[in-house]
Structure formats: C-alpha cells, structure tokens
BAFI-3210 file (N, C-alpha, C; in Angstrom, 3 decimals, decimal comma, padded with zeros to 6 digits):
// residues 154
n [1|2|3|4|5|6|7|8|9|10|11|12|13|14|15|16|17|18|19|20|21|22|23|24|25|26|27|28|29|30|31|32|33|34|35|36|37|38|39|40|41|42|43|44|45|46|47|48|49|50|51|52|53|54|55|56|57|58|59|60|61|62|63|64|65|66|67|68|69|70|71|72|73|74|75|76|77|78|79|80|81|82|83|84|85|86|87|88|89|90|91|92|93|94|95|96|97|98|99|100|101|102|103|104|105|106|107|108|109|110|111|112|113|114|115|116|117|118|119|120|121|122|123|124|125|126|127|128|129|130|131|132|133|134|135|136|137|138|139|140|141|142|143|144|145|146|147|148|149|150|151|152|153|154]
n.u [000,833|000,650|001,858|001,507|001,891|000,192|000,824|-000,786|-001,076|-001,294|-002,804|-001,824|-003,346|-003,464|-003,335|-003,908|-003,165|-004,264|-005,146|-006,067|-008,390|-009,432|-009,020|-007,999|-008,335|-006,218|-005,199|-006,949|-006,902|-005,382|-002,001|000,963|004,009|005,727|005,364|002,510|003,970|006,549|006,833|006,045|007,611|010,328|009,972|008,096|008,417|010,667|010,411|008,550|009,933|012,538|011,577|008,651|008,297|010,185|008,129|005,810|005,141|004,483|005,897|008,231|007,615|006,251|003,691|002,475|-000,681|-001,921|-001,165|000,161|002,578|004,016|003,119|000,551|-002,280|-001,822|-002,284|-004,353|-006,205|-005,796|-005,277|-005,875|-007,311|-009,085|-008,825|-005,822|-005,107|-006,862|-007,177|-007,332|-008,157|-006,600|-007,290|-009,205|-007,598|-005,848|-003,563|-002,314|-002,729|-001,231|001,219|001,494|001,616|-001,050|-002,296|-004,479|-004,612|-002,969|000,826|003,564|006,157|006,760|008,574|011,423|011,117|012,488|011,169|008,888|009,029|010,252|009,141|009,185|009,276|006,805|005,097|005,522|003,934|001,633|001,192|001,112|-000,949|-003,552|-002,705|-003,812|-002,868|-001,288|000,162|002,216|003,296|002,673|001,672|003,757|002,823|003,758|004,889|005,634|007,813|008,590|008,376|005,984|007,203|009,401|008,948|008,734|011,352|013,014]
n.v [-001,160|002,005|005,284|008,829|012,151|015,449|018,665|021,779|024,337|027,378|026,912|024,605|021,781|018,517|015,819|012,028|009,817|006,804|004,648|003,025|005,376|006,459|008,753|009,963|012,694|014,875|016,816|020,146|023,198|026,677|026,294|027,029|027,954|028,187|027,123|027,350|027,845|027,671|030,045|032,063|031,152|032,104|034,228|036,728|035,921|036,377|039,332|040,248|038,983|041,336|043,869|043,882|042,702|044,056|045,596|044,111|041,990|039,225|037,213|038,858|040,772|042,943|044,242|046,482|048,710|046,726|044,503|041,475|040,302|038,382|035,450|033,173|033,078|035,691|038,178|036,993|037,595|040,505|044,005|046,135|048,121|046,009|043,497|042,707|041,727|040,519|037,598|036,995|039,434|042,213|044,872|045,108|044,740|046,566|046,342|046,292|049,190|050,754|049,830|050,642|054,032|055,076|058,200|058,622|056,970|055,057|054,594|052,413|050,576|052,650|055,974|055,958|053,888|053,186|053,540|053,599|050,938|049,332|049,061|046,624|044,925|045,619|044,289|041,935|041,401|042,392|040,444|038,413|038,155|037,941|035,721|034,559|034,480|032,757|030,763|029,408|029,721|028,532|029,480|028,730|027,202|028,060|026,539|027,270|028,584|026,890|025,207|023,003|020,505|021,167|020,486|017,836|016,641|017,783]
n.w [000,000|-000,886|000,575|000,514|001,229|000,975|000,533|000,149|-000,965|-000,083|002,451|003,434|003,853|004,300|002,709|002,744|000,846|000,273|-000,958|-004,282|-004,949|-002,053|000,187|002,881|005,411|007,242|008,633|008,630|007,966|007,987|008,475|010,155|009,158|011,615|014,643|017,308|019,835|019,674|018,188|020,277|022,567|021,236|019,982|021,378|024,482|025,151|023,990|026,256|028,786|028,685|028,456|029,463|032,098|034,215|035,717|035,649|036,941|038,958|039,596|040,475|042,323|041,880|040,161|038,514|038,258|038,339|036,994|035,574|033,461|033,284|032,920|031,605|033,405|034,490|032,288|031,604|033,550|033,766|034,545|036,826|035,002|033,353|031,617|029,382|026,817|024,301|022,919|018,881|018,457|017,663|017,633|019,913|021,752|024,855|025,100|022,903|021,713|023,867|023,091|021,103|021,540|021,648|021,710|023,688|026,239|028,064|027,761|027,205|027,095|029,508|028,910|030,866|031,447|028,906|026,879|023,920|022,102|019,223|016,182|015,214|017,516|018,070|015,858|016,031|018,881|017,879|015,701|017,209|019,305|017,140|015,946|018,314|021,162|022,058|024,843|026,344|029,540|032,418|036,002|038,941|041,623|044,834|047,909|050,774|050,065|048,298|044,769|043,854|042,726|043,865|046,615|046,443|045,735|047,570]
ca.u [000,000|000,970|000,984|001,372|001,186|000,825|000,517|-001,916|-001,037|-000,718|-003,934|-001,066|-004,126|-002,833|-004,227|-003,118|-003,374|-003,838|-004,975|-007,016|-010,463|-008,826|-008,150|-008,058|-007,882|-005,110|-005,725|-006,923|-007,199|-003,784|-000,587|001,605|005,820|006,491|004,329|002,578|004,812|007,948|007,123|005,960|009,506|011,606|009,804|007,302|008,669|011,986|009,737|008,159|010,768|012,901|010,651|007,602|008,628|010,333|007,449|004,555|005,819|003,768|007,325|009,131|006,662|006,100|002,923|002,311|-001,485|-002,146|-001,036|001,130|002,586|004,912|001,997|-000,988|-002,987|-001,945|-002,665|-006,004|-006,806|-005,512|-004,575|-006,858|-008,582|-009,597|-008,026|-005,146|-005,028|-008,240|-006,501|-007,378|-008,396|-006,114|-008,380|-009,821|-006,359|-005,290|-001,705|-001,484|-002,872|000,096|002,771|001,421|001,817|-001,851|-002,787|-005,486|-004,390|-001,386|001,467|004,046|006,283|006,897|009,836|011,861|011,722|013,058|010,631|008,308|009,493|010,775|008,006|009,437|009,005|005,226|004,730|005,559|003,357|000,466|000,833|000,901|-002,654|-003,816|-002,729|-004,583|-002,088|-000,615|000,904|002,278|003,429|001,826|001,656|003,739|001,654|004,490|004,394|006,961|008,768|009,022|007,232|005,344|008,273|010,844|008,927|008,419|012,941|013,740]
ca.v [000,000|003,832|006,276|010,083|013,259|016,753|020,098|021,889|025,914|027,991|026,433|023,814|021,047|017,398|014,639|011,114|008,593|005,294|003,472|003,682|006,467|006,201|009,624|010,487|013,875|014,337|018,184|021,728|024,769|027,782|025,820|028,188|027,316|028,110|026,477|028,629|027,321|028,094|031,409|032,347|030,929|032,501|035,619|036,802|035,734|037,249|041,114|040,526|039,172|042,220|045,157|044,508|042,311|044,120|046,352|043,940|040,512|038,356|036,900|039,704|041,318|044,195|044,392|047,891|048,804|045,178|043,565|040,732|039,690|037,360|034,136|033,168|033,706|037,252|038,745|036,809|038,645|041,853|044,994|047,190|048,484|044,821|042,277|043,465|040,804|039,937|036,732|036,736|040,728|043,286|046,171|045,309|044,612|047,628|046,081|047,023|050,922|051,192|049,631|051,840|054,707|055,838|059,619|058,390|056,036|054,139|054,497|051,339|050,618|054,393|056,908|055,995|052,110|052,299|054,116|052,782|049,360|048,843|048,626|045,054|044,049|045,792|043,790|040,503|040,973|042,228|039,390|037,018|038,669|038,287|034,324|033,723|034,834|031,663|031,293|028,085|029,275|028,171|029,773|027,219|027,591|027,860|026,490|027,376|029,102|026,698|024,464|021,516|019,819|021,372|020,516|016,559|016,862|017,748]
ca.w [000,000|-001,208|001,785|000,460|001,885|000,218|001,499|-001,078|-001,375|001,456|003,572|004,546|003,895|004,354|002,814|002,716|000,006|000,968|-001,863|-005,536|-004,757|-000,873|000,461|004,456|005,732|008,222|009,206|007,819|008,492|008,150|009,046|010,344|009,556|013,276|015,485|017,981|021,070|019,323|018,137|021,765|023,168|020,646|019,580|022,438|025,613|025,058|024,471|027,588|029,477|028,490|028,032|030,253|033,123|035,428|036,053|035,547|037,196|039,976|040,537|040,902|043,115|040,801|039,533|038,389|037,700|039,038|035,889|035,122|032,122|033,401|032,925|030,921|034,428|034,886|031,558|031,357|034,451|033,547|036,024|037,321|033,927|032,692|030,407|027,794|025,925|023,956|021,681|018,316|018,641|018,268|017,954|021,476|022,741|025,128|025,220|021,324|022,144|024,968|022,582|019,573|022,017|021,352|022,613|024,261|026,521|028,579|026,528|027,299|028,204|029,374|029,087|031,850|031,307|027,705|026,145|022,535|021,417|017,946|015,191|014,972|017,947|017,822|015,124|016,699|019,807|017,238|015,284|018,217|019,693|016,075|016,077|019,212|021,980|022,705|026,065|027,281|030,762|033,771|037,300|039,853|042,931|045,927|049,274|051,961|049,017|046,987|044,275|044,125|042,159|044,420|047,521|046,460|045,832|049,085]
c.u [000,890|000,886|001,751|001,058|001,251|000,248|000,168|-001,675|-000,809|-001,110|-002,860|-002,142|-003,418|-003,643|-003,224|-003,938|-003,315|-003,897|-005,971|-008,431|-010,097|-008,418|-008,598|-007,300|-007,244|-005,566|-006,073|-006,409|-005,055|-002,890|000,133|003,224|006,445|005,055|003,953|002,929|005,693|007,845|006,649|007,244|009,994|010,996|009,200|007,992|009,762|011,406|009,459|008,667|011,902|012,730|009,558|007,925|009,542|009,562|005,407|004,657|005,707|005,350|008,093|008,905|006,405|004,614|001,956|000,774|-002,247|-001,905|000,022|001,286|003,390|003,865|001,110|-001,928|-003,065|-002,249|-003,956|-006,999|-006,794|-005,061|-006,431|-007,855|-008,960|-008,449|-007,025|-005,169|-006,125|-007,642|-007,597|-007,983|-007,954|-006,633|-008,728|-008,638|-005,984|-003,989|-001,704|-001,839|-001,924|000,947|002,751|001,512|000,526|-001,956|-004,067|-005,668|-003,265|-000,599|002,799|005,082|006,922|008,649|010,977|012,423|012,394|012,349|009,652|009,207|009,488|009,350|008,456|008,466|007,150|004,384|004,268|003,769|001,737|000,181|000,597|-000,748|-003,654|-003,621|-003,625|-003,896|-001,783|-000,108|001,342|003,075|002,563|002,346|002,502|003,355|003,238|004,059|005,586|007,828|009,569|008,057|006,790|006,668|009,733|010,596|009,143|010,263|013,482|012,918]
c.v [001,240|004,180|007,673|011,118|014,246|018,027|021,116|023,721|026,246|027,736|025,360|022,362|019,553|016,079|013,773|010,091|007,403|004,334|004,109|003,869|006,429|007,448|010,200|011,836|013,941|015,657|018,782|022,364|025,526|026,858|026,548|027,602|026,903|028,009|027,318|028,856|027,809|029,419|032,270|032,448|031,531|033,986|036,627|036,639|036,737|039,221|040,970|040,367|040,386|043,519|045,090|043,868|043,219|045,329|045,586|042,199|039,954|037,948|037,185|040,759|042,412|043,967|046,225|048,064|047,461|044,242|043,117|040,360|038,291|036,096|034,377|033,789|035,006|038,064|038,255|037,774|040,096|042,307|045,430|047,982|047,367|044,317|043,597|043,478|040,326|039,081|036,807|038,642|041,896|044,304|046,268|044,775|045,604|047,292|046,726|048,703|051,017|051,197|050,904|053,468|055,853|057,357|058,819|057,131|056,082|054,476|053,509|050,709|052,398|054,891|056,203|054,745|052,279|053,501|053,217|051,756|049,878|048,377|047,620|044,406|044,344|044,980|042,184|040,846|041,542|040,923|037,794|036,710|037,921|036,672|033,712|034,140|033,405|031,993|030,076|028,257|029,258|028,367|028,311|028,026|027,618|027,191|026,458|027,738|028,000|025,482|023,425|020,712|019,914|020,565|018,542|015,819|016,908|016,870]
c.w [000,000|-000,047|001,066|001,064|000,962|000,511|000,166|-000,905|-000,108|002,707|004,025|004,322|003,506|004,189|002,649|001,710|000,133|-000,274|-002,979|-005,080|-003,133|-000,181|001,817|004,661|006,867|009,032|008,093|008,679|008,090|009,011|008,962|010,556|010,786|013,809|017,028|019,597|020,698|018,877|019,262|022,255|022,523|019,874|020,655|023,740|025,966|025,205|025,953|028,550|029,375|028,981|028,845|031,662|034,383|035,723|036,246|035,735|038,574|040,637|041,241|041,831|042,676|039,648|039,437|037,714|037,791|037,649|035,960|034,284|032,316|033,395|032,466|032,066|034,544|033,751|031,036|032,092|034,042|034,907|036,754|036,359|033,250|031,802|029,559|026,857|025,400|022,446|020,664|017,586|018,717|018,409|019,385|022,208|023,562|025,244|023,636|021,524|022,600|024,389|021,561|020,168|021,520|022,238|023,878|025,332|027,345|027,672|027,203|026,249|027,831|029,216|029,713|031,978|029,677|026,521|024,904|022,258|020,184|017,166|014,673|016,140|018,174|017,041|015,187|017,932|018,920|016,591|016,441|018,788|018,532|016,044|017,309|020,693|023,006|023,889|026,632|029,068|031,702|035,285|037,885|040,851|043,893|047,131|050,424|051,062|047,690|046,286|044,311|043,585|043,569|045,765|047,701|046,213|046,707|049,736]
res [x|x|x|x|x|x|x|x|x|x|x|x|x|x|x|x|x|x|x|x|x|x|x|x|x|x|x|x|x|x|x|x|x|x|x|x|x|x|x|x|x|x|x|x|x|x|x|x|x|x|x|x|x|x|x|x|x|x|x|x|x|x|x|x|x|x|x|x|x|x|x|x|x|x|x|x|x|x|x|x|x|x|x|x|x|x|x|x|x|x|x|x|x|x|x|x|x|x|x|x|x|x|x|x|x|x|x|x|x|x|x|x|x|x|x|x|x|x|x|x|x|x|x|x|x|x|x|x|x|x|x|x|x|x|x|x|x|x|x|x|x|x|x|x|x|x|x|x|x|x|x|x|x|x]
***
C-alpha cells in the first residue's frame, strides 16, 4: 500500500493517500511554519521578558497597575482596567494601544523604562494577539517558598 502526503497551497491542507479512490484527511485549516509554542519561546517571551517584566511581574513582586505579564494567568486577568489581551483581537487589545503609544491612553512601556518598542518588535506581539495569543506558561503555585516539584525533591 501507497501512503502520500501533500501540502496543497498555502492552507497547509494534508491529505493522505492510501490506496485507488482512498483519500483520508489528516488536518486543515492555516498551518503556520512556526508552530505557535515556538514562536511564543523565541519571539514573544523574550519582548516581555525584556521590556515589560520588570514592572509587571507576579514573581518579581512588581505588579504595576495590578497587571502581570509574566503568565498566561496574569494577563487573562488583567490589572486594574480589565483584560489586555483579547486573543485573536487586536483592535480590542489595550496592550497594542500602549505599545502603539496611542494619545489616548497608557502608553508602554513608558519613558523611563526604555521608552516605545521597535516597530518590529510591535509587530511581533500584534501578530501574536492576532494568532490567538498563545501562552504556554503556567503559574507554579508555591508552598513554603518553593514548588510543588521542588517541595516533592527535598
């Protein structure tokens, strides 16, 4: 038996050929080159660890405006004016207003920390919003300072 695959224009669409009139669909939908874990880790994380973290970081005990970026949890929540992040939404994002340094608004990160980000890296954390706003980290809960992993080690 044949097995085939073939990735059909830009939709990324994967069928498989098994045999004669035989054809199983494997996935659809937009296949994206970089997968949206790896362009988190290696494009994303790096801005925010940089550029917004040490002003907006549960860890670091710095949460300015009650927002954290440092974790999926804390930017679901938001600060003190609601959510930032509305995945798949940049329009209703207020993190893209702050970066884009709207009049009317936050402007982020400010003066003092750095000032406007790079219409690169603006570009990245729009397009990330705009993919869905992936996020694979996860809160570790502490207990006696340290984590479930650390505590089950010692």
């Amino acid at each position: 038996m044949r097995c085939r695959v073939f990735d059909l224009a830009e939709r990324a669409v994967k069928w498989a050929v098994i045999g004669p009139g035989l054809i199983i669909l494997l996935s659809t939908g937009v296949q994206s080159a970089e997968t949206d874990e790896h362009f988190f880790e290696a494009r994303i994380r790096p801005i925010l660890v940089q550029r917004c973290e040490a002003c907006h970081s549960s860890e670091k005990g710095k949460t300015k405006g009650g927002l954290a970026l440092d974790s999926y949890a804390g930017w679901q929540k938001g600060g003190e004016s609601g959510p930032v992040i509305v995945p798949r939404n940049v329009d209703e994002s207020p993190l893209i207003r702050a970066i884009q340094y709207h009049e009317d608004g936050p402007q982020m990160p400010p003066e003092e920390a750095g000032g406007k980000l790079p219409e690169q890296e603006i570009a990245l954390l729009t397009e990330w919003i705009a993919r869905g706003a992936h996020d694979p980290r996860v809160v570790q809960i502490k207990r006696s300072g340290m984590t479930e992993a650390q505590l089950h080690a010692w």
